[in-house]
KELO-188964 format. One record per residue (C-alpha): residue in three letters; z, y, x. Coordinates in Angstrom, 1 decimal, always signed. Example, Ala and Ser with C-alpha at 12.3 -4.5 7.8 and 13.67 -1.06 7.14 Angstrom:
{"ala", {+7.8, -4.5, +12.3}}
{"ser", {+7.1, -1.1, +13.7}}
***
This chain:
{"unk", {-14.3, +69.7, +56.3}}
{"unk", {-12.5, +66.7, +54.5}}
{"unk", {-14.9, +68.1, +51.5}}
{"unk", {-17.9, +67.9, +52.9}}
{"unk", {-17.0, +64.2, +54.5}}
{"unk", {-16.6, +62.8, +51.3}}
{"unk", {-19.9, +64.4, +49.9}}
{"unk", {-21.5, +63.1, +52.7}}
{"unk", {-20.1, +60.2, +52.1}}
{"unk", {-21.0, +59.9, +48.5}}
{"unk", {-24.6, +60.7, +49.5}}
{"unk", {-24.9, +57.5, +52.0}}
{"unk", {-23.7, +55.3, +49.2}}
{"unk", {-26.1, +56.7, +46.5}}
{"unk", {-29.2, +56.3, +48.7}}
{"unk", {-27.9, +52.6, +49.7}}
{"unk", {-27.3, +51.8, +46.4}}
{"unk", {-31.0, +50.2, +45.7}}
{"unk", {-31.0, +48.5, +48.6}}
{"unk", {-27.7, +46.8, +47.9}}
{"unk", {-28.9, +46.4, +43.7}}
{"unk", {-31.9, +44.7, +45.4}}
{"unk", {-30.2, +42.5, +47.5}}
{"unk", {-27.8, +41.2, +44.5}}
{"unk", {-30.3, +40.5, +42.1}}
{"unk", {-31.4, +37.5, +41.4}}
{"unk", {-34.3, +36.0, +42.7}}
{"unk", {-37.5, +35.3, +40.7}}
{"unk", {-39.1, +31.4, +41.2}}
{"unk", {-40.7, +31.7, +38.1}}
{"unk", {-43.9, +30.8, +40.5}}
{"unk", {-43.0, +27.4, +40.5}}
{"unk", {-42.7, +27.1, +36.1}}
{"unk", {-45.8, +25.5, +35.4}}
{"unk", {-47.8, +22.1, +35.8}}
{"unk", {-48.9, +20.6, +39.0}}
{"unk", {-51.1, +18.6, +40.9}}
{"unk", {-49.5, +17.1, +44.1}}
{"unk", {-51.1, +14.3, +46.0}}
{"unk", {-53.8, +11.1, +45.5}}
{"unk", {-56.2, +10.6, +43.0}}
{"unk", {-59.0, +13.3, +42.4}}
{"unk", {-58.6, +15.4, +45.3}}
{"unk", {-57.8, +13.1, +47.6}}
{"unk", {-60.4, +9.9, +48.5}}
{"unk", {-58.4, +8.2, +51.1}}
{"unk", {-55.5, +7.9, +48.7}}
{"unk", {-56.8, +6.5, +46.0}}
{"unk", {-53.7, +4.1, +45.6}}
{"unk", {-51.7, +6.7, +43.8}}
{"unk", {-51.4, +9.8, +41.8}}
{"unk", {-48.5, +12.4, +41.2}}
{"unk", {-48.3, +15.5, +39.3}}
{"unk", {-45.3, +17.4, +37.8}}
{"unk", {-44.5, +20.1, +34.9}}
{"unk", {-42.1, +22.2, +36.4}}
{"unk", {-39.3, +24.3, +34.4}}
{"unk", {-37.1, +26.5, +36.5}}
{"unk", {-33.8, +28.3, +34.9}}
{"unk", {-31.9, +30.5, +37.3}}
{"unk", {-31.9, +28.0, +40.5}}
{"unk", {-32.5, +25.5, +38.8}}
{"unk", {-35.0, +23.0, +38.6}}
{"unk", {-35.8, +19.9, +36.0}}
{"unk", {-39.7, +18.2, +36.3}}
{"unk", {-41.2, +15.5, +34.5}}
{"unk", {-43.4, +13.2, +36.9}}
{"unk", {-46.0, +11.4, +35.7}}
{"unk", {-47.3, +9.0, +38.9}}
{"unk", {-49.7, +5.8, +39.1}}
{"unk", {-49.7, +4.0, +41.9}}
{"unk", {-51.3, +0.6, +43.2}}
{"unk", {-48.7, -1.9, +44.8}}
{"unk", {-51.0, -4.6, +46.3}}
{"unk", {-52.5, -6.2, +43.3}}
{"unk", {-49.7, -4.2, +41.1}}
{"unk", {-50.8, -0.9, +39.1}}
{"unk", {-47.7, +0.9, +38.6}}
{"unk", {-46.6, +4.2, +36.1}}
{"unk", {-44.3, +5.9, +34.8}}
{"unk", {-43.0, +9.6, +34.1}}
{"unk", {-39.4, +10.4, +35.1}}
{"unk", {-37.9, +13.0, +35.0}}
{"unk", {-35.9, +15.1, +38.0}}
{"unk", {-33.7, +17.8, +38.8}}
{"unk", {-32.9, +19.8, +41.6}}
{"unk", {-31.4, +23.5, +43.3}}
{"unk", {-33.7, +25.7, +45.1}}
{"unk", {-31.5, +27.5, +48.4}}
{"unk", {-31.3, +30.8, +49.1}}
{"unk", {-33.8, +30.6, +51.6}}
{"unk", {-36.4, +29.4, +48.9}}
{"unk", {-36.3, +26.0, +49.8}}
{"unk", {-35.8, +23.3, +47.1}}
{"unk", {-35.6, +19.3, +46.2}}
{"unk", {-35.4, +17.4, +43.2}}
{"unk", {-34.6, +13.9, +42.7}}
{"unk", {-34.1, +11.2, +40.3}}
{"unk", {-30.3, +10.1, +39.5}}
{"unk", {-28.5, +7.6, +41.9}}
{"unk", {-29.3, +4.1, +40.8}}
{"unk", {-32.5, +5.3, +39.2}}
{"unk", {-35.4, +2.8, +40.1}}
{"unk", {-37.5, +4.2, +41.5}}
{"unk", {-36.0, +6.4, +43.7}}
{"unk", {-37.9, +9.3, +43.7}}
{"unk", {-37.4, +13.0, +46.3}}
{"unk", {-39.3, +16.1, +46.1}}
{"unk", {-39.2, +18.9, +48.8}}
{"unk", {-40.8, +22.0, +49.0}}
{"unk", {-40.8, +25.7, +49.6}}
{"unk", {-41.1, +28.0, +46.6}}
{"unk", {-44.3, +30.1, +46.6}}
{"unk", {-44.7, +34.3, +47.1}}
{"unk", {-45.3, +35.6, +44.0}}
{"unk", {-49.0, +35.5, +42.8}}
{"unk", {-49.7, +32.6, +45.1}}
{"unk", {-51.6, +29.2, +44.0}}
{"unk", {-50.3, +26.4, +45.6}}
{"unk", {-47.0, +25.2, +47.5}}
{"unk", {-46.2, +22.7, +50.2}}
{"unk", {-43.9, +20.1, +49.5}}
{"unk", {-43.3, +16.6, +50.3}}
{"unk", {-43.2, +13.5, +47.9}}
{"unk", {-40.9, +10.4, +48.6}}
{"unk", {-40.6, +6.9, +46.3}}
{"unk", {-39.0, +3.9, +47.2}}
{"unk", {-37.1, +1.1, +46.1}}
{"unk", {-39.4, -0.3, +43.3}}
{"unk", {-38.3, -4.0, +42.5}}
{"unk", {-40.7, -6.1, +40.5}}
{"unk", {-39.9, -9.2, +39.7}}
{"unk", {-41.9, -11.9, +41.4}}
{"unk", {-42.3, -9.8, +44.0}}
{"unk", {-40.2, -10.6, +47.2}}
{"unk", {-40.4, -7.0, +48.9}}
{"unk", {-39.7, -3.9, +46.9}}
{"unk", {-42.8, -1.2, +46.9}}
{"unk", {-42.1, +1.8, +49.0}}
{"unk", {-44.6, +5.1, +49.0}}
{"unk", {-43.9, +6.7, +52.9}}
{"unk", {-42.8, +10.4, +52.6}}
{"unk", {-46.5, +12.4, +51.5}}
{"unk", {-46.9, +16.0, +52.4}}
{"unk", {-48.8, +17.9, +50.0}}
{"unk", {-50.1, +21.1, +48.8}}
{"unk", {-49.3, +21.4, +45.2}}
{"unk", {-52.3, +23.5, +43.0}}
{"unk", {-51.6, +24.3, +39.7}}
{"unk", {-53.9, +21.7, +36.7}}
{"unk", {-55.7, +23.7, +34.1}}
{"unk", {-54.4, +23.8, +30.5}}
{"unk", {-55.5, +21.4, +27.8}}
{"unk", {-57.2, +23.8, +26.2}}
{"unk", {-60.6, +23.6, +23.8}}
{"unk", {-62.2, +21.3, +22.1}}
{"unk", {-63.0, +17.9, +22.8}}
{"unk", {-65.5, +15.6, +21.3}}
{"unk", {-65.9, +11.9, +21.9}}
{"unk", {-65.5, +8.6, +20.5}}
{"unk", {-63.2, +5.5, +20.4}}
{"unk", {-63.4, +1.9, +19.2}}
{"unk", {-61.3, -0.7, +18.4}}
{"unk", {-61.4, -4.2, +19.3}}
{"unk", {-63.7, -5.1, +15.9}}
{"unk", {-66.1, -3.0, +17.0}}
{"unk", {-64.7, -0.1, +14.3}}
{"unk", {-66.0, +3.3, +16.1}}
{"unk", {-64.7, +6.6, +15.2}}
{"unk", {-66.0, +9.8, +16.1}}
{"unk", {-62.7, +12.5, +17.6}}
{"unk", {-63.0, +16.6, +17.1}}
{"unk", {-59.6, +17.6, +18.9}}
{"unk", {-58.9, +21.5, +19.5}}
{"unk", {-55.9, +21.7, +21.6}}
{"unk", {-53.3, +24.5, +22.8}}
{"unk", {-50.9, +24.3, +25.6}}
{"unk", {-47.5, +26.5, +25.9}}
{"unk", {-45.2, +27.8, +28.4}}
{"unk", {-42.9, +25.0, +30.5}}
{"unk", {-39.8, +23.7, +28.3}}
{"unk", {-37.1, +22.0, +28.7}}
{"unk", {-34.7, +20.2, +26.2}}
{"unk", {-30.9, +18.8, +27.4}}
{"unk", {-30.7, +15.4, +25.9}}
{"unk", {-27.0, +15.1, +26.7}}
{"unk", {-25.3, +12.8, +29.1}}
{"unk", {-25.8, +9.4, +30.3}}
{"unk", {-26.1, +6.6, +31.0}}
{"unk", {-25.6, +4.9, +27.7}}
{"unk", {-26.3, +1.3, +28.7}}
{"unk", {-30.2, +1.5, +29.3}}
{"unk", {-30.2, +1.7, +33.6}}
{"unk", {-26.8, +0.2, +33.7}}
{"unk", {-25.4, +1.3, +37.4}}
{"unk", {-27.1, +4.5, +36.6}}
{"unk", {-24.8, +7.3, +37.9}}
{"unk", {-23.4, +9.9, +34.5}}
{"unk", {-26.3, +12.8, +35.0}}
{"unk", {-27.3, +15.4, +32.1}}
{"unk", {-30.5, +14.6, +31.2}}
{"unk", {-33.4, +17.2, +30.5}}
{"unk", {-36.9, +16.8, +29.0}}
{"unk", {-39.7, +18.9, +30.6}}
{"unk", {-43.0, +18.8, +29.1}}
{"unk", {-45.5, +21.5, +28.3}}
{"unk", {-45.8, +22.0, +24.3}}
{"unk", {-49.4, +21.0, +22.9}}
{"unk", {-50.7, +21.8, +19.6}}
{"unk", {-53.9, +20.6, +18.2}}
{"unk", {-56.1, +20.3, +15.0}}
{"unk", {-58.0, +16.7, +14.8}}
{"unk", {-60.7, +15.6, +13.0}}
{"unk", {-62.0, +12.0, +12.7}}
{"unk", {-64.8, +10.8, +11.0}}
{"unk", {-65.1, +7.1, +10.6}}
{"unk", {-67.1, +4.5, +8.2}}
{"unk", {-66.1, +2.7, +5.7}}
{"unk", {-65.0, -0.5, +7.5}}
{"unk", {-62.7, +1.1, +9.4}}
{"unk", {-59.0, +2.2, +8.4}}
{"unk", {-60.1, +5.7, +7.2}}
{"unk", {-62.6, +5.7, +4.4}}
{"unk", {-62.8, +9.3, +4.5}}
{"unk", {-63.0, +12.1, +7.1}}
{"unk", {-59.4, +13.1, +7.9}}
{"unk", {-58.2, +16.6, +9.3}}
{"unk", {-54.6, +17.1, +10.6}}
{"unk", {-52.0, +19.5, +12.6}}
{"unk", {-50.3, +18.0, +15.4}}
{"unk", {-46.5, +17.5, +14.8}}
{"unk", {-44.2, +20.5, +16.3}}
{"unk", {-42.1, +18.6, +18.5}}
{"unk", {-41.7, +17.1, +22.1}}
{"unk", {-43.9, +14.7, +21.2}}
{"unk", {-46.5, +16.6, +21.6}}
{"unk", {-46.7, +17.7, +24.6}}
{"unk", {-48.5, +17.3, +28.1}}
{"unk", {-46.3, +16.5, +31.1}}
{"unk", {-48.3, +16.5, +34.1}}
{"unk", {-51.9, +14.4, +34.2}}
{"unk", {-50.3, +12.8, +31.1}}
{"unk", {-50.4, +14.2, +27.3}}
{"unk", {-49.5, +12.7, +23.7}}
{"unk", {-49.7, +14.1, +20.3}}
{"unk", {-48.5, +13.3, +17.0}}
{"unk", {-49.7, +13.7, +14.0}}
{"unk", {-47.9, +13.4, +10.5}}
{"unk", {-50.8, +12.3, +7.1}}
{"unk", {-50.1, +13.4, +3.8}}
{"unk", {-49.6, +9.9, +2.5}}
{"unk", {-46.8, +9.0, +5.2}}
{"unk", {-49.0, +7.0, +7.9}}
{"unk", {-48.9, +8.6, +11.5}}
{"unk", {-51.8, +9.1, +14.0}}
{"unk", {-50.9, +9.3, +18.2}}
{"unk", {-53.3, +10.6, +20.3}}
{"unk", {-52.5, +9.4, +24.2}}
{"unk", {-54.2, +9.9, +27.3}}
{"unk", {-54.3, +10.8, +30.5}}
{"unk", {-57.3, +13.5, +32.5}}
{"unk", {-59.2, +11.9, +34.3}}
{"unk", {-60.5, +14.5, +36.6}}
{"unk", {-58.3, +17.5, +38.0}}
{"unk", {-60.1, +20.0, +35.8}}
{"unk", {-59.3, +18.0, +32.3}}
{"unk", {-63.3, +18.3, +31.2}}
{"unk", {-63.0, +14.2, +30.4}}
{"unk", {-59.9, +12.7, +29.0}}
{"unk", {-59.2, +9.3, +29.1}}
{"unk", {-58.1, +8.8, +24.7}}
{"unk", {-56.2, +6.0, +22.7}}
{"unk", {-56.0, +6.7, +18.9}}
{"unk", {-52.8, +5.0, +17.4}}
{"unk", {-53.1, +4.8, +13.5}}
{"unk", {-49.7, +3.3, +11.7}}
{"unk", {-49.7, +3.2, +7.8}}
{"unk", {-47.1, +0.7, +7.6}}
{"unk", {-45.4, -2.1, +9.6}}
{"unk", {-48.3, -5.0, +9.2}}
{"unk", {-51.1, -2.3, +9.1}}
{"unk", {-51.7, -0.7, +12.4}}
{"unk", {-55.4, +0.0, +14.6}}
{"unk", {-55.7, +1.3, +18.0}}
{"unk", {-58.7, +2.4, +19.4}}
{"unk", {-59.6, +3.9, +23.0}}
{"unk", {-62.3, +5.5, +24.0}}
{"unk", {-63.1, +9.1, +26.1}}
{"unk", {-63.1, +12.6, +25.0}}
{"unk", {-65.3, +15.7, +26.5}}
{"unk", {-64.5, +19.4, +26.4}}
{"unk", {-67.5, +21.2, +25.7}}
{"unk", {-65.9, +24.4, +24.2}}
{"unk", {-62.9, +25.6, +26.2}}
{"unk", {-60.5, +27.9, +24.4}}
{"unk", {-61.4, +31.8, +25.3}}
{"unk", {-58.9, +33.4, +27.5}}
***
């Protein structure tokens, strides 16, 4: 009798033991890794005023976002990218936030979304901006939004840009963009946001590689066509409606390529061409780019 207890036993525990695997592993929120539109701007016609996206990186239950917003303060057009960290609950409910002290103070809630899915509700919260001259700090009211996910940076683009001589130069930019990273850039503060609470600082961007091609006369800074690889490092990179690449020359001068989409579907990008050969000789140049070949899938 005791015999066949035990195997009965045994048996109850092997066909639970799934279920309880199932319920001990971890959870997946790899849904949320990628880069984000949140709330203003393109979709959005009565709130012009502002503009907030976010590249996402998630690592166990851990968040950490770069947030690129603009935002109009009365006559004031405000930007910046900071970055924010956070803990999503058991129940699939998260926040990230800037560090105490931080100015401005920026929360954002939301709810992580089923796998597969699109878009995620959240809420976006900034206050406590301080400008000098300005006798009451700019505060954005909490926003709800539905986040939806931005295409990739990905094709080529064509366009122009022109300094302010009147120098034009003619932009063939085929770009890549990779997988949410993150890179810890140790402790701080270290003097820069004195009253800034200690916090580990992380670097979330989305990695962007490109191959430009500029074709200029010869009264501008490049006599000749030029044709370069973008640097492999953070600093290229897109991190939300914001991207940036670097480019090293063979002869030591340094091209930056900066910008910002200007529609939700990154067809037109808003371009500034920085060109640095040395400390007295330097051009920039802005101007707007077009994909007309995106990258095949």
């Amino acid at each position: 009798m005791f015999a066949m207890q035990t195997r009965a036993l045994s048996l109850v525990l092997f066909l639970a033991a799934p279920t309880l695997l199932a319920q001990n592993a971890p959870k997946d929120y790899s849904a949320l890794n990628g880069n984000w539109y949140l709330t203003g701007g393109w979709d959005n016609v009565q709130a012009l005023d502002h503009l907030v996206t976010a590249t996402i990186k998630i690592t166990g239950d851990r968040l950490s976002a770069s947030v690129p917003y603009r935002w109009i303060c009365g006559t004031l057009s405000l930007g910046n990218q900071p970055e924010v960290q956070g803990k999503i609950a058991p129940d699939g409910s998260f926040f990230m936030e800037t560090p105490t002290g931080y100015n401005p103070s920026i929360l954002i809630k939301g709810q992580v979304p089923e796998r597969g899915a699109t878009e995620w509700r959240g809420s976006f919260t900034m206050v406590k901006i301080d400008i000098p001259l300005v006798q009451t700090p700019c505060s954005l009211p909490p926003v709800d939004f539905i986040a939806r996910p931005l295409p990739p940076l990905d094709g080529t683009y064509f366009g122009s840009v022109r300094d302010a001589a009147g120098n034009t130069i003619g932009i063939e930019v085929t770009m890549a963009q990779g997988l949410p990273t993150s890179k810890d850039l140790g402790q701080s503060p270290d003097g820069r946001f004195p009253g800034l609470e200690p916090v580990h600082w992380v670097n979330t961007y989305l990695p962007l590689t490109a191959t430009i091609s500029l074709a200029t006369d010869a009264a501008g800074p490049f006599p000749e066509r030029i044709t370069a690889e973008s640097a492999s490092t953070e600093l290229s990179s897109v991190d939300g409606n914001d991207y940036e690449l670097s480019f090293n020359l063979k002869d030591g001068s340094t091209l930056g390529l900066t910008g910002r989409r200007n529609n939700a579907a990154g067809i037109k990008l808003d371009a500034t061409l920085g060109y640095r050969k040395d400390p007295t000789h330097q051009w920039s140049f802005d101007g707007t780019l077009t994909r007309t070949q995106p990258t095949p899938q």
